[in-house]
C-alpha positions in Angstrom: 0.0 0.0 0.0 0.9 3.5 -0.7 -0.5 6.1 1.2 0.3 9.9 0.6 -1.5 13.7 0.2 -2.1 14.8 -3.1 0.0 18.3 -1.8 3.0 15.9 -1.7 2.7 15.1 -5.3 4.2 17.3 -7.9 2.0 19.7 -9.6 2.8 20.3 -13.3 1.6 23.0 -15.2 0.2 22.2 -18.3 1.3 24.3 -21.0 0.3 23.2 -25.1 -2.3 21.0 -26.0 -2.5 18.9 -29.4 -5.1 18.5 -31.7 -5.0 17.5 -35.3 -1.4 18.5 -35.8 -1.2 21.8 -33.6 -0.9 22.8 -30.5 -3.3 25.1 -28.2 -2.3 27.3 -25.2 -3.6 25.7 -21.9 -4.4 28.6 -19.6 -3.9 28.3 -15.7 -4.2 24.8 -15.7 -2.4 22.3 -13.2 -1.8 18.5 -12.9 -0.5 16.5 -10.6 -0.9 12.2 -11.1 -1.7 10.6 -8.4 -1.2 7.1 -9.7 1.7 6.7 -12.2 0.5 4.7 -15.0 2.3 1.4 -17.1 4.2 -0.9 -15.5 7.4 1.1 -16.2 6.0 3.8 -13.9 5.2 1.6 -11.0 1.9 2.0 -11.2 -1.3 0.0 -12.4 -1.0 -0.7 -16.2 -5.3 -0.2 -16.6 -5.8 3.6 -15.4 -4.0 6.7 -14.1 -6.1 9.0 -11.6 -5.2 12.9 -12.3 -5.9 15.9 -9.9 -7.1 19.2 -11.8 -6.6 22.6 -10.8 -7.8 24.9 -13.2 -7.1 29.2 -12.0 -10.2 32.0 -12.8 -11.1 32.0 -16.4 -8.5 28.8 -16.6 -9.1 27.1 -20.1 -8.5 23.7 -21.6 -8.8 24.2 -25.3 -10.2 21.5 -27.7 -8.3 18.2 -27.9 -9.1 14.7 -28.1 -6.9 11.4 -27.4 -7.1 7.6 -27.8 -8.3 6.5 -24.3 -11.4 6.7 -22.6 -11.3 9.0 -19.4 -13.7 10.2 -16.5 -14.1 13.8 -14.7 -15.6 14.3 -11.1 -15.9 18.0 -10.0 -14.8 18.4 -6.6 -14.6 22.4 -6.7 -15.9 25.0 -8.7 -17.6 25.6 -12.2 -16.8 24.6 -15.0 -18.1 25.0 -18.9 -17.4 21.5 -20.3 -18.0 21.1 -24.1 -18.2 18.5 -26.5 -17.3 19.1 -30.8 -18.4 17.2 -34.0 -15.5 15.2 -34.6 -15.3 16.0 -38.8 -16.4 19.9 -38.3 -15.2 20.6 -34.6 -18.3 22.4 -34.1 -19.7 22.7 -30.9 -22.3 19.9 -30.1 -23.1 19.9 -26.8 -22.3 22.8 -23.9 -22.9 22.0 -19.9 -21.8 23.8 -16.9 -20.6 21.3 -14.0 -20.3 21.8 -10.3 -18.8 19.9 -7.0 -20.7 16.4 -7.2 -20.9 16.5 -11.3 -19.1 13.4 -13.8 -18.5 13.6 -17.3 -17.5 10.6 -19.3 -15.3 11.3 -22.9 -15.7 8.6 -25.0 -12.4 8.1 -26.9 -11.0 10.3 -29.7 -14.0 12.4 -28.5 -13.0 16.5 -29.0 -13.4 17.8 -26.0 -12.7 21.1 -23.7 -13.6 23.4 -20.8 -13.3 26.4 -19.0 -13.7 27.6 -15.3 -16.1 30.3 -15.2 -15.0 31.7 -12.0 -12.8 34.9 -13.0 -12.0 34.9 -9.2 -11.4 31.6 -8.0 -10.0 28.0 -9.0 -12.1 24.9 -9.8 -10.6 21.3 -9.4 -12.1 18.1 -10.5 -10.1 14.4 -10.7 -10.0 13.0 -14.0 -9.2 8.8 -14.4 -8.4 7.8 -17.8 -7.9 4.3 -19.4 -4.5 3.6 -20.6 -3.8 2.6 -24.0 -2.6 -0.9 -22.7 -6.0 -1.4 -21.3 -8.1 -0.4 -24.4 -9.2 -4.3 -24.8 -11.0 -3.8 -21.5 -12.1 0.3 -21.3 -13.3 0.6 -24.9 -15.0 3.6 -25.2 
């Protein structure tokens, strides 16, 4: 067993995400992973568990990505959208609070944005790894 606080694992800022050959600004977004993923990492080859922290008016831009993954809102509120994956028009638009999931199918365009120009919004995110595709198909 490992035990530990998630303040005791490293936060990373997350700078450029890619989508369809380019690269978008992330803005006042924060990771930290608190379970390493792949056997090489030490961790469970299935899933990795992420913690979130996303600063006022903090944005995500569109992206997508082979595995499946799960968000759970522990803090804050947040615009999560979902695009048309030929156009990348906007397809669906909800606003998600403490208690809130939302599932992303994979290669799904997705993105978000904390509506808060005040204060920062967390949420844990648990994605499928591409090892474990045979058994988190999305």
């Amino acid at each position: 067993m490992i035990a530990m606080n998630s303040a005791d694992v490293e936060n990373v800022q997350v700078g450029t995400v890619p989508y369809r050959g380019t690269s978008s600004d992330a803005k006042q977004v924060d990771v930290r992973w608190l379970s390493k993923v792949g056997q090489d990492a030490g961790g469970s080859p299935a899933y990795g568990l992420r913690l979130f922290t996303v600063g006022p008016a903090g944005e995500i831009p569109i992206h997508n990505h082979a595995y499946v993954q799960t968000m759970y809102f522990i803090s804050g509120k947040f615009e999560c959208w979902a695009f048309d994956p030929d156009t990348d028009k906007m397809i669906d638009k909800r606003v998600c609070g403490p208690g809130d999931m939302v599932y992303i199918p994979s290669q799904e365009p997705h993105g978000m944005r904390n509506l808060s120009k005040t204060e920062s919004g967390q949420f844990l995110c648990c994605i499928c790894t591409l090892e474990a595709s045979a058994v988190c198909s999305g």
